[in-house]
gemmi code that builds the backbone of each chain (N, CA, C; Angstrom):
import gemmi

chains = {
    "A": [
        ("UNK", (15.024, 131.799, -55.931), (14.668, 130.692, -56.811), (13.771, 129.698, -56.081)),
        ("UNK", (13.132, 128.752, -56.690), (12.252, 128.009, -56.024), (13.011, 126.311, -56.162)),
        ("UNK", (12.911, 126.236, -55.243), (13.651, 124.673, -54.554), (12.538, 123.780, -54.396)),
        ("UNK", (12.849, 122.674, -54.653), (12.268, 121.393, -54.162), (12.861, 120.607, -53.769)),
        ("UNK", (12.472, 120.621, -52.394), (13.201, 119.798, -51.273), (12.674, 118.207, -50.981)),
        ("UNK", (13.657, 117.127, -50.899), (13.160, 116.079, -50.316), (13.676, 115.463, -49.111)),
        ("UNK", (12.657, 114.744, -48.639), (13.371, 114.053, -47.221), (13.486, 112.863, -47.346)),
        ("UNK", (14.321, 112.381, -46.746), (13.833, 110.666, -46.548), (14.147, 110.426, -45.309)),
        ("UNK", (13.771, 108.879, -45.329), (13.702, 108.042, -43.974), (13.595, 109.115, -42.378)),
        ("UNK", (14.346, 109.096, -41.791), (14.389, 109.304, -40.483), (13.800, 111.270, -40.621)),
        ("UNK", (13.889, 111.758, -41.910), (14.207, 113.157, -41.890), (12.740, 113.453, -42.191)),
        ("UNK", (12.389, 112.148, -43.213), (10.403, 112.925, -43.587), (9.771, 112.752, -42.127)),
        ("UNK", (9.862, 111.603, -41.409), (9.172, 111.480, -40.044), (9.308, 112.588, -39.397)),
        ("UNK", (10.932, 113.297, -39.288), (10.863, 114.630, -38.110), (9.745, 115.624, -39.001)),
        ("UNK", (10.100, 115.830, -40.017), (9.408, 116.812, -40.954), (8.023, 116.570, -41.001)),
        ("UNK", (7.429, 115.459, -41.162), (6.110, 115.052, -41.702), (5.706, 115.514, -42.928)),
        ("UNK", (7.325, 115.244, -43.627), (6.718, 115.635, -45.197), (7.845, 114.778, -45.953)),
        ("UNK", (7.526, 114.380, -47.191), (8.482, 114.114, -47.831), (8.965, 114.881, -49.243)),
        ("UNK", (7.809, 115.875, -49.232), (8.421, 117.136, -50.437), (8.101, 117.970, -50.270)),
        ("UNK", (8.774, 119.519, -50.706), (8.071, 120.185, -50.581), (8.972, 121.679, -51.521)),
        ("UNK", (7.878, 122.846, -52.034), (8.455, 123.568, -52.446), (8.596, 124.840, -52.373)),
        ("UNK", (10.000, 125.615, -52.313), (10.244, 126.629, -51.011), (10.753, 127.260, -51.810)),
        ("UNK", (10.602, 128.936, -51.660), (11.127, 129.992, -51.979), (12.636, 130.537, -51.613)),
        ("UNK", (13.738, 130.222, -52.148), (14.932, 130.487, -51.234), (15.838, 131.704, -52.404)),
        ("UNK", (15.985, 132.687, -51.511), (16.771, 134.124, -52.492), (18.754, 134.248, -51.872)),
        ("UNK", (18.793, 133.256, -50.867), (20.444, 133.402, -50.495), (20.977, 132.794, -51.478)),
        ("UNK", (22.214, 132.372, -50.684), (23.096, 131.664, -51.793), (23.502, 130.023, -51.466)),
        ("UNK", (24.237, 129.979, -50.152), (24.871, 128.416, -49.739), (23.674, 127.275, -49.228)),
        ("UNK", (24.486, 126.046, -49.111), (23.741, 125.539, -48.665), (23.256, 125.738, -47.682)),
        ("UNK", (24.392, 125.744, -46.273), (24.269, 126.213, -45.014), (23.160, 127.110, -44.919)),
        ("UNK", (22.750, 128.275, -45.402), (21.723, 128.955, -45.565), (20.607, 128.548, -45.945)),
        ("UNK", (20.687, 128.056, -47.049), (19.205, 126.900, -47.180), (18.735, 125.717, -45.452)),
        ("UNK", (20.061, 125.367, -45.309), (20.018, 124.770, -43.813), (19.369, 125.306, -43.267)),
        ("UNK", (19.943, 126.593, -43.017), (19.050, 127.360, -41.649), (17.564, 128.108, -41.908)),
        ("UNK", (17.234, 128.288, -43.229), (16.131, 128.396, -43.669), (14.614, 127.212, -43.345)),
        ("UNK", (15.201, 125.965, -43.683), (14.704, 124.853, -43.342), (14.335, 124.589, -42.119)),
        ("UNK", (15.929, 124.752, -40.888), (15.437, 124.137, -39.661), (14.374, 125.111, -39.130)),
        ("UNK", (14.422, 126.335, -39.866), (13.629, 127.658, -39.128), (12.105, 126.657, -39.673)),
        ("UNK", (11.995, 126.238, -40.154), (10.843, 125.798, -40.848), (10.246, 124.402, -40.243)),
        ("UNK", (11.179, 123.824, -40.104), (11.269, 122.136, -38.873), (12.313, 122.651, -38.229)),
        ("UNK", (11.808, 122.863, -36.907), (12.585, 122.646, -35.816), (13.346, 120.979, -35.486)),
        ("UNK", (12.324, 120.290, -36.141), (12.627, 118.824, -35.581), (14.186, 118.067, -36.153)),
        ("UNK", (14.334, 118.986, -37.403), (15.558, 118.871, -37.993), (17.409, 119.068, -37.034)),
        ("UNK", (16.728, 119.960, -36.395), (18.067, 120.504, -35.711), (18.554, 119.330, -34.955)),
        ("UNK", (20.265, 119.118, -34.877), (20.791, 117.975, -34.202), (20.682, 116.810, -35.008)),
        ("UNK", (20.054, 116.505, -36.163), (20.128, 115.351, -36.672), (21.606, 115.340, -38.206)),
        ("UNK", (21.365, 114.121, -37.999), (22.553, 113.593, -38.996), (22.152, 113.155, -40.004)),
        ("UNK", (22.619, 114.314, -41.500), (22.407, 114.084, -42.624), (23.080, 114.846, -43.978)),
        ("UNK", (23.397, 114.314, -44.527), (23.948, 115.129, -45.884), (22.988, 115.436, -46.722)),
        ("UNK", (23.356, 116.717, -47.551), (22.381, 116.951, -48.893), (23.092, 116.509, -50.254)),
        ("UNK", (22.162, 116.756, -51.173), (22.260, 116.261, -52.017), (22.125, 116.914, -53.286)),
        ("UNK", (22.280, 118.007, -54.066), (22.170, 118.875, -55.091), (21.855, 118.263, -56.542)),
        ("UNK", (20.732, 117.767, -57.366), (21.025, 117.725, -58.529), (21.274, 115.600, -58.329)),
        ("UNK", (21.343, 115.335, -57.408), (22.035, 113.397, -57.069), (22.954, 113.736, -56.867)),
        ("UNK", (23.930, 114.637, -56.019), (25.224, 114.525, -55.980), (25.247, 115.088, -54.613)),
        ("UNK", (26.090, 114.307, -53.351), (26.413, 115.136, -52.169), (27.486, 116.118, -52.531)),
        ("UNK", (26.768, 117.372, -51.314), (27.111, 118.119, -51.483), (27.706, 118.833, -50.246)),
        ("UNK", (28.774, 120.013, -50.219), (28.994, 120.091, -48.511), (28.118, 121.617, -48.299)),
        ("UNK", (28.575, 121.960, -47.281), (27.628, 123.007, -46.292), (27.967, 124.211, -47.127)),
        ("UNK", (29.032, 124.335, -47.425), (28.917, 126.185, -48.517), (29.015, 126.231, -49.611)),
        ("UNK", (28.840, 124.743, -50.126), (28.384, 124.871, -51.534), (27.266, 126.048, -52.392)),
        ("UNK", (27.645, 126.792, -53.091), (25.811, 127.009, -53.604), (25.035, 126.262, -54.134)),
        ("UNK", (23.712, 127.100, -53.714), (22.672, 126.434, -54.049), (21.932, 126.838, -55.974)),
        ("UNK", (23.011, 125.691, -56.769), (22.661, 126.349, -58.146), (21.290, 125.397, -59.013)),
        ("UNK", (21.054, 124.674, -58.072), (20.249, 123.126, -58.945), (18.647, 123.600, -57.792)),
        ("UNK", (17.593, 122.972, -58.865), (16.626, 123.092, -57.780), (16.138, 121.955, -57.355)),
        ("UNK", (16.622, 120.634, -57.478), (16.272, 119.521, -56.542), (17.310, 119.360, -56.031)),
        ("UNK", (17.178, 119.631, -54.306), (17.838, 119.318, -53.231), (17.016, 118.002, -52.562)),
        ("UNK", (18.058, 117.317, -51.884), (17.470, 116.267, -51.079), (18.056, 116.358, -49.715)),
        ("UNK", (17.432, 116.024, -48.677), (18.042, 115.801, -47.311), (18.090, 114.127, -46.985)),
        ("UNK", (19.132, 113.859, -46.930), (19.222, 112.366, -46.990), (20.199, 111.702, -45.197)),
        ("UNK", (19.610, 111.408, -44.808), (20.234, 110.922, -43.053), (21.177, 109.231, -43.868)),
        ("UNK", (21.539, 108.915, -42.686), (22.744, 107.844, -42.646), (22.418, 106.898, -43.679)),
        ("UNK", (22.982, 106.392, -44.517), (22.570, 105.157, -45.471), (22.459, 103.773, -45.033)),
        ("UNK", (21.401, 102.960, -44.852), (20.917, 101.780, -44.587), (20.983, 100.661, -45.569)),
        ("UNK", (21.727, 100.464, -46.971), (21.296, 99.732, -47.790), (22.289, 98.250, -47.548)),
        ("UNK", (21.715, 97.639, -48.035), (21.868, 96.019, -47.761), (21.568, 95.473, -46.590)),
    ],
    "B": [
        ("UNK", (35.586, 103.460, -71.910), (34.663, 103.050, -70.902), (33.691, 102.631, -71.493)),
        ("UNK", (33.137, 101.516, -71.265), (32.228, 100.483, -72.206), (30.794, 101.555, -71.561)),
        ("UNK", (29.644, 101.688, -72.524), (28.729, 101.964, -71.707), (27.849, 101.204, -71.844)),
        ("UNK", (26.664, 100.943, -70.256), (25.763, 100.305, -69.881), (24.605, 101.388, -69.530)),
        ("UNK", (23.493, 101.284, -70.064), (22.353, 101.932, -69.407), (21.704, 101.630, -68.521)),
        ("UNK", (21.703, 102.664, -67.597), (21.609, 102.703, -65.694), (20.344, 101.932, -65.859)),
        ("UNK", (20.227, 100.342, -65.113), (19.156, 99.809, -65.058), (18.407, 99.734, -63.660)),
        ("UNK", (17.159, 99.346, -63.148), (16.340, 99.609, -62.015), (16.754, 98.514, -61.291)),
        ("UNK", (17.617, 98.765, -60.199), (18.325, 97.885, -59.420), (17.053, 97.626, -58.408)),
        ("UNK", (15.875, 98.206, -57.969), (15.182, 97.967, -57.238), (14.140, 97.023, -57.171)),
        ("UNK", (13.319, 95.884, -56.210), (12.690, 95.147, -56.068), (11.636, 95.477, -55.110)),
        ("UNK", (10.534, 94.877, -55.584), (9.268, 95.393, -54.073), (9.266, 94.069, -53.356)),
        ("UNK", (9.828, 94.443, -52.052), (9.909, 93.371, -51.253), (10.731, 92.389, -51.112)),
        ("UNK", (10.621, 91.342, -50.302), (12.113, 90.531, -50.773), (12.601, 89.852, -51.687)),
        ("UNK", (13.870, 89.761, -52.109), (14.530, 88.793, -52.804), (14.049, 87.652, -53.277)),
        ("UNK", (13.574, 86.497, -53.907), (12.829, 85.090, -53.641), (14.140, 84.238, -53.903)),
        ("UNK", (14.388, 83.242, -53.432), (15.436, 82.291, -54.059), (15.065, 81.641, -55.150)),
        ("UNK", (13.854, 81.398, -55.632), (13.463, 81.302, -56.573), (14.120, 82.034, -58.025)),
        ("UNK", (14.078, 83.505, -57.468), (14.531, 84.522, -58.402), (16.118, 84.314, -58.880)),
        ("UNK", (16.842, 84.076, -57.357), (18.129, 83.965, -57.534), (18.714, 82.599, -58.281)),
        ("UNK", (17.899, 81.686, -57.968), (17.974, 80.209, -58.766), (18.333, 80.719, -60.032)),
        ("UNK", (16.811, 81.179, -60.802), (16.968, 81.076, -61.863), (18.103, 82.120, -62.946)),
        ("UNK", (18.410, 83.610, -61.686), (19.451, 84.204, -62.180), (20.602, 83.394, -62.670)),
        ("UNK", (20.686, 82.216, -61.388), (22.251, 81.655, -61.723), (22.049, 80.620, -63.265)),
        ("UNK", (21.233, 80.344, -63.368), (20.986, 79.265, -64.062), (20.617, 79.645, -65.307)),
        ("UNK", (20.081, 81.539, -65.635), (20.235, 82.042, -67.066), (22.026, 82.121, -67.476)),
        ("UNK", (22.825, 81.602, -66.891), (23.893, 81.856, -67.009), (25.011, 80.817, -67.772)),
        ("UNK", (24.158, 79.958, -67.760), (24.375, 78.614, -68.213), (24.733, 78.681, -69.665)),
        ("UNK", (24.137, 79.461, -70.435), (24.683, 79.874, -71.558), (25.937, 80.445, -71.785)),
        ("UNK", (26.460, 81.036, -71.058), (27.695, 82.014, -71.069), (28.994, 81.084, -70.139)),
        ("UNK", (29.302, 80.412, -71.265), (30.444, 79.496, -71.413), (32.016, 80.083, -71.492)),
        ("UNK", (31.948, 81.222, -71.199), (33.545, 82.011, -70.827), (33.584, 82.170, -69.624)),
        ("UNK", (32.480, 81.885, -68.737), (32.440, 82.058, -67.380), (32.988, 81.161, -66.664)),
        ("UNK", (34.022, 80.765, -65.708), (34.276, 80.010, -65.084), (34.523, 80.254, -63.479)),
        ("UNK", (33.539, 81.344, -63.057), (33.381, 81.369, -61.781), (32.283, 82.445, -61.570)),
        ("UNK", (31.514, 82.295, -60.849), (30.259, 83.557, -60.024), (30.693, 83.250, -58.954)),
        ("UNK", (30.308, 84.179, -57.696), (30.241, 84.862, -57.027), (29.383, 85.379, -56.313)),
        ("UNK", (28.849, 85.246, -55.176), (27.296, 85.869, -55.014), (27.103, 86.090, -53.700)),
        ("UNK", (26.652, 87.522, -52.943), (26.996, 88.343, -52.120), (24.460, 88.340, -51.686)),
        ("UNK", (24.437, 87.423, -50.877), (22.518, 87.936, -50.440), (23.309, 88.297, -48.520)),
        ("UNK", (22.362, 89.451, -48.802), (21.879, 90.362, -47.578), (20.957, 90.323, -47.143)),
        ("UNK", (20.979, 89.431, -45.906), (19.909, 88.834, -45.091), (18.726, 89.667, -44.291)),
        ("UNK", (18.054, 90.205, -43.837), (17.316, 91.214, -42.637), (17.748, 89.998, -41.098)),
        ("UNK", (18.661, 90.976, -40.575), (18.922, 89.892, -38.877), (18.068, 90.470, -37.986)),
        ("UNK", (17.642, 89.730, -36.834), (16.718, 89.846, -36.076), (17.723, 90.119, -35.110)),
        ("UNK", (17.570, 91.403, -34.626), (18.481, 92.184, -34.093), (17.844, 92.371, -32.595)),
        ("UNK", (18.289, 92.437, -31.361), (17.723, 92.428, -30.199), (17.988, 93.490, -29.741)),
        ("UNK", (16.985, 94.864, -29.630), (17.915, 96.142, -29.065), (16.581, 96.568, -28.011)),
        ("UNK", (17.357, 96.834, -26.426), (17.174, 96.818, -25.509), (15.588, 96.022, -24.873)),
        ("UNK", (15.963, 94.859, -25.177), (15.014, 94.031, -25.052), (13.909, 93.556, -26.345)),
        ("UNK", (13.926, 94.421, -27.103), (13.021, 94.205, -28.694), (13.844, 93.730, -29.411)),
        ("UNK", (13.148, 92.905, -30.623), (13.475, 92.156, -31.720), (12.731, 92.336, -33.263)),
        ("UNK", (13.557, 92.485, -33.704), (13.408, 93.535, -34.935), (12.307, 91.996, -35.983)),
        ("UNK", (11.278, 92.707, -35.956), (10.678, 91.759, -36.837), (11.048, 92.118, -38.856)),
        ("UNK", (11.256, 93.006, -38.991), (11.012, 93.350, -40.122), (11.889, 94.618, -40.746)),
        ("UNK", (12.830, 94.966, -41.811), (13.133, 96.321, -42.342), (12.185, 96.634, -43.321)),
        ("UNK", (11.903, 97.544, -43.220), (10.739, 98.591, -44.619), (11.962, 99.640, -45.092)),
        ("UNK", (12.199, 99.633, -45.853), (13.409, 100.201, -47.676), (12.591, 101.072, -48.147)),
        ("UNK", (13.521, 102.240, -48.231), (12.849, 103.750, -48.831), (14.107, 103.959, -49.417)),
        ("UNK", (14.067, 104.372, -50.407), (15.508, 104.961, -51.120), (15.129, 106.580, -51.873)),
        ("UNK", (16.447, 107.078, -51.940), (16.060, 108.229, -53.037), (16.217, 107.796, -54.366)),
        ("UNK", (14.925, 107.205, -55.030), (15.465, 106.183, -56.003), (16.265, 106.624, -57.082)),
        ("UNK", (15.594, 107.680, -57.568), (16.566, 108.290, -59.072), (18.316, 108.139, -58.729)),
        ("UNK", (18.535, 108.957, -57.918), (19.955, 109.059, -57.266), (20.608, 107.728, -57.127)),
        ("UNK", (19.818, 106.857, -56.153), (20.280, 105.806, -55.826), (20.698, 104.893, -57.173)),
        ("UNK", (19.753, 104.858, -57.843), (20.403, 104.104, -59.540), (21.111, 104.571, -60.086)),
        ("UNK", (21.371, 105.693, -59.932), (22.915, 106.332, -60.509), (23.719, 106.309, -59.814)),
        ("UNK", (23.912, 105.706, -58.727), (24.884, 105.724, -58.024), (25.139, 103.893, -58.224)),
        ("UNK", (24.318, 102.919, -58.259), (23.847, 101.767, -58.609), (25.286, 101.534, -60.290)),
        ("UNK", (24.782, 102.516, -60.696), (25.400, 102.230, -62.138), (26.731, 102.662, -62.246)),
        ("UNK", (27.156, 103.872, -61.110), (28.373, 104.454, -60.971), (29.378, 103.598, -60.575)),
        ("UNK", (28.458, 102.768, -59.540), (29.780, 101.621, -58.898), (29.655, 100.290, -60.135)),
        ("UNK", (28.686, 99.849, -60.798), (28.582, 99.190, -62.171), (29.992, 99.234, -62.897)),
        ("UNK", (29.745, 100.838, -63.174), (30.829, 100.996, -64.514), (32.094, 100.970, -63.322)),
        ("UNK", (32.424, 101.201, -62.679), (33.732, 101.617, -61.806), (34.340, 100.068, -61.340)),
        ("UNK", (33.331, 98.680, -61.089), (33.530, 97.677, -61.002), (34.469, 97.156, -62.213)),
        ("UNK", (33.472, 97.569, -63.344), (34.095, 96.535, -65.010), (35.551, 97.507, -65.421)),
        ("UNK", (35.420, 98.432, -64.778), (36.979, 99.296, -64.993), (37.849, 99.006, -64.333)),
        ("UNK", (37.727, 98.078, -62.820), (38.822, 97.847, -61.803), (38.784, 96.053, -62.236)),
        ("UNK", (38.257, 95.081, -62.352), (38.152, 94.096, -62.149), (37.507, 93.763, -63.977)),
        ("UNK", (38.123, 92.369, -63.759), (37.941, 91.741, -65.272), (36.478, 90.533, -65.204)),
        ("UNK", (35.201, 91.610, -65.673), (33.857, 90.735, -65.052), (33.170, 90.610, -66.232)),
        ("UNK", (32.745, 89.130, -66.596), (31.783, 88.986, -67.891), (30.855, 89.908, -67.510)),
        ("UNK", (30.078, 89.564, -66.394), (28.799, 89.826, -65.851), (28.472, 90.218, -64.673)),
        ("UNK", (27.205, 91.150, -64.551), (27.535, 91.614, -62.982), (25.698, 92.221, -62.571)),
        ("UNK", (25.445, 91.553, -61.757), (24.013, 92.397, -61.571), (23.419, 92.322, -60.238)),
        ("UNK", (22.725, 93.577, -59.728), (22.222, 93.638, -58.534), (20.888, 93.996, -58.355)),
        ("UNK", (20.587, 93.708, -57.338), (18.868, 94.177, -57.138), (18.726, 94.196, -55.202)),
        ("UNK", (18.174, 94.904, -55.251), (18.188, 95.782, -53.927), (16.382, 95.770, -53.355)),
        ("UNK", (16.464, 95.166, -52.230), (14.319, 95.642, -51.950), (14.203, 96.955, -51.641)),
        ("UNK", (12.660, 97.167, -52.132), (11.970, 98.328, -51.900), (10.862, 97.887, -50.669)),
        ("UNK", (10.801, 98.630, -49.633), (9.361, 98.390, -48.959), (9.557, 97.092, -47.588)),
        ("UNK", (8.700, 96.208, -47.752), (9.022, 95.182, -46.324), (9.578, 94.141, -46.772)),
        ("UNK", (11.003, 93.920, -45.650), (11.558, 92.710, -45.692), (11.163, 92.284, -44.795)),
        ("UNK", (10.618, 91.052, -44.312), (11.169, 90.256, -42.719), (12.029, 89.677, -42.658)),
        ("UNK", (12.765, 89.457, -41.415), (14.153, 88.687, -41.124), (13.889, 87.563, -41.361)),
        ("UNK", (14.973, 87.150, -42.060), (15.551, 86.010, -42.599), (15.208, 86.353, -44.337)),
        ("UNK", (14.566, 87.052, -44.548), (14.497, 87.312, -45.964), (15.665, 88.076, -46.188)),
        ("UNK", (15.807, 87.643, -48.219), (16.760, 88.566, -48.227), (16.781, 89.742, -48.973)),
        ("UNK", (17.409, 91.077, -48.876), (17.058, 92.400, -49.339), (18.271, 92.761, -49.999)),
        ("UNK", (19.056, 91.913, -50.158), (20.294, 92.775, -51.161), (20.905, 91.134, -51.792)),
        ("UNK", (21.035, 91.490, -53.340), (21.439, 90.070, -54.167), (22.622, 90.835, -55.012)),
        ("UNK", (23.623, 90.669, -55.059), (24.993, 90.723, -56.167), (25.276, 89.522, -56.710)),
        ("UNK", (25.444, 89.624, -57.985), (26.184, 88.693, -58.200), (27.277, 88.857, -59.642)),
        ("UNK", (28.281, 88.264, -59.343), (29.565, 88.652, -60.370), (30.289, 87.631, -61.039)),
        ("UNK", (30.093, 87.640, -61.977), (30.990, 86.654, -63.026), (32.113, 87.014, -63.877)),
        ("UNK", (32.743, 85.864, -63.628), (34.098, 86.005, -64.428), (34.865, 84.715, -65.083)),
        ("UNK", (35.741, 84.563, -65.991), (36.685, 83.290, -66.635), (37.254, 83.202, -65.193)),
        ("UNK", (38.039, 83.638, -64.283), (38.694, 83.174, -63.027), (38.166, 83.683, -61.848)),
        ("UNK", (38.276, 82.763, -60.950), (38.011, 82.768, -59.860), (38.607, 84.302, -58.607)),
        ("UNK", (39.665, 84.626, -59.282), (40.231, 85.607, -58.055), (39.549, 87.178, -58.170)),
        ("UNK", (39.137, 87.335, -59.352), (38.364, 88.335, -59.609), (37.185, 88.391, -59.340)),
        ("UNK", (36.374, 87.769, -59.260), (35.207, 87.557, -58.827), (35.303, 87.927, -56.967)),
        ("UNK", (36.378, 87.054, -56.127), (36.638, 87.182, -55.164), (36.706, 88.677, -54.310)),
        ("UNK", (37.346, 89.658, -55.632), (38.077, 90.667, -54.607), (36.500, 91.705, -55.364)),
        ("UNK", (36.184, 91.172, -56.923), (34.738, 92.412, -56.894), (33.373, 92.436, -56.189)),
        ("UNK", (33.674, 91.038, -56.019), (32.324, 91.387, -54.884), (32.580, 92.031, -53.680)),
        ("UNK", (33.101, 92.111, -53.002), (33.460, 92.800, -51.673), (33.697, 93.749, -52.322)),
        ("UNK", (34.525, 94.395, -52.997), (34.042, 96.122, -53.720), (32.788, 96.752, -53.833)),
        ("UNK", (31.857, 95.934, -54.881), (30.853, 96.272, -54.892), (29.709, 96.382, -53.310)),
        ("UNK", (29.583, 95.128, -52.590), (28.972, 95.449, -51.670), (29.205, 96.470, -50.494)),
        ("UNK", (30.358, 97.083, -50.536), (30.979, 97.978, -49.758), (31.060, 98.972, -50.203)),
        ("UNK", (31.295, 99.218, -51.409), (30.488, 100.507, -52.250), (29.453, 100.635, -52.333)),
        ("UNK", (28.342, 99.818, -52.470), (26.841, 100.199, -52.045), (26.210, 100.396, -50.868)),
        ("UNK", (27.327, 99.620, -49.559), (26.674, 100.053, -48.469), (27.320, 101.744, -47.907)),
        ("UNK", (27.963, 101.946, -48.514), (28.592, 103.778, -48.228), (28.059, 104.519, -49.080)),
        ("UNK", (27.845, 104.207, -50.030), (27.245, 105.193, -51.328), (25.635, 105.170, -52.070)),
        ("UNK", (25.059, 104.508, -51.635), (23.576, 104.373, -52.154), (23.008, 104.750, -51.142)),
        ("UNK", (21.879, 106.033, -51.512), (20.985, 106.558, -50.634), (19.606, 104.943, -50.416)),
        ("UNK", (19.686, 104.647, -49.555), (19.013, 103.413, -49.303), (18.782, 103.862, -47.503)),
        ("UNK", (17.500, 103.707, -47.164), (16.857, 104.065, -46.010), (16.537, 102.547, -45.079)),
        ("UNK", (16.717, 102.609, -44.268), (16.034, 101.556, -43.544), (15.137, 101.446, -41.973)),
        ("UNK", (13.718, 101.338, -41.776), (13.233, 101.555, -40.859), (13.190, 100.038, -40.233)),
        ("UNK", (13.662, 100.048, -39.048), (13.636, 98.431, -38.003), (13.031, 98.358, -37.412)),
        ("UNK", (11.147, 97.963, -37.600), (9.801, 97.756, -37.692), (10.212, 96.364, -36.473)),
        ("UNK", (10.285, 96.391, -34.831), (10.081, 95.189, -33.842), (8.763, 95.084, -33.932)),
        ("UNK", (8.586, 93.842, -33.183), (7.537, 93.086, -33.174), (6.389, 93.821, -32.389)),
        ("UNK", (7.088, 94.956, -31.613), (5.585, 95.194, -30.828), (5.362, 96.460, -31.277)),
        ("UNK", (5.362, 96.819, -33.172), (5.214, 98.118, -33.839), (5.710, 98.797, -33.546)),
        ("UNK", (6.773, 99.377, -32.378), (7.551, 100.491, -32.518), (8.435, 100.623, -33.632)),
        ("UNK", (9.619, 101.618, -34.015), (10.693, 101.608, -34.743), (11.970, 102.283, -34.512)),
        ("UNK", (12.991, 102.195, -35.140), (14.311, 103.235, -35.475), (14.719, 102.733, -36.252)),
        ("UNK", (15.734, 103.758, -37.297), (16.275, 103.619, -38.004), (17.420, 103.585, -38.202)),
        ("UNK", (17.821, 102.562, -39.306), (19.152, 101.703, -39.336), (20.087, 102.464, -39.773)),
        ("UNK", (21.428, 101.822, -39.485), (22.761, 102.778, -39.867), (23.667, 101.322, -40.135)),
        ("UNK", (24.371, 102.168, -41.250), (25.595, 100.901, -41.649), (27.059, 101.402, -41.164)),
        ("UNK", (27.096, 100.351, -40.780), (28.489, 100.842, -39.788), (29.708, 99.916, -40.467)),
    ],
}
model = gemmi.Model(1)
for chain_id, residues in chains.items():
    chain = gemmi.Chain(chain_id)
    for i, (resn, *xyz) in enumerate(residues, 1):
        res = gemmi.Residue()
        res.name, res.seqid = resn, gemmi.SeqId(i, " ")
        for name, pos in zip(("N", "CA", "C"), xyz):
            atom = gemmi.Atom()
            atom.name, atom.element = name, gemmi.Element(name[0])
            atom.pos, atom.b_iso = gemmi.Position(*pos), 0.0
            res.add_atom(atom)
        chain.add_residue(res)
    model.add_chain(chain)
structure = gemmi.Structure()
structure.add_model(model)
structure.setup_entities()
């Protein structure tokens, strides 16, 4: 299925992107994970949750929605 | 569950007191109110290893973030007894001493107002995708974490 991925803050800088859209045929997230870091290395070691659809999501969730987000630590207020 | 349609909690840039003045003061009409409440989030000039944070620049995942904006909304008027309740959040550059986060909560008594604001601002600082880059004075950066 085709995904559209977003980054923010700390995650578009490693990436140097803030969207983008990717061909993914597994199933979990975790797999989408490792699909990605294969794609940005710069990702690996950093701290961040995803996000499926606006909703966090954990690591073996599947991947059934096609807007994913990669979202690092929350800064608001 | 009463419903409210998820409104654009977001602002470009900072807060004005101006703005907040006149928030308090559209309120003047609403004569069941006998207490607000009001929660501004300053940008602090933070000193980290010798630098001083001139400025935060605000990136959010916005769609998400307003639904999450409206989630703690409705979850507020379900725990706590509030005429009124509204927030606005910056987008883009704050400088320190400006302010980047405004709540404010009304109610007929005073003790409710007390315990929903500290709900709400503590639910938005764990749950709203809200980004923050800490832009020092001599252009470097890193990014912020709420602890």
């Amino acid at each position: 299925m085709q995904l559209n991925i977003k980054y923010y803050g700390l995650l578009a800088e490693a990436t140097n992107c803030n969207e983008e859209v990717i061909e993914f045929s597994k199933s979990s997230v975790s797999e989408l994970l490792d699909l990605l870091s294969e794609k940005h290395p710069n990702l690996k070691g950093k701290d961040f949750q995803v996000a499926q659809n606006q909703e966090i999501v954990s690591k073996d969730s599947i991947v059934n929605e096609s807007e994913i987000a990669l979202l690092p630590p929350f800064a608001g207020g | 569950m009463k419903t409210r349609k998820p409104k654009n909690v977001f602002k470009d840039g900072a807060i004005s007191s101006e703005f907040i003045g006149e928030s308090i003061a559209k309120h003047q009409s609403k004569t069941s109110i006998g207490a607000h409440n009001i929660f501004l989030g300053q940008v602090r000039a933070d000193e980290i290893d010798g630098k001083i944070i001139a400025a935060i620049e605000y990136t959010a995942y916005e769609d998400m973030a307003n639904a999450k904006f409206h989630e703690i909304r409705e979850a507020t008027f379900e725990k706590f007894n509030l005429t009124c309740m509204h927030i606005y959040h910056s987008l883009g550059m704050v400088k320190t001493g400006e302010i980047c986060l405004f709540v404010f909560v009304s109610s007929p008594r005073r003790k409710e107002v007390f315990k929903a604001l500290e709900y709400v601002v503590e639910e938005i600082k764990a749950n709203v995708p809200v980004f923050g880059k800490e832009l020092f004075e001599d252009a470097s950066h890193q990014w912020k974490v709420n602890t």
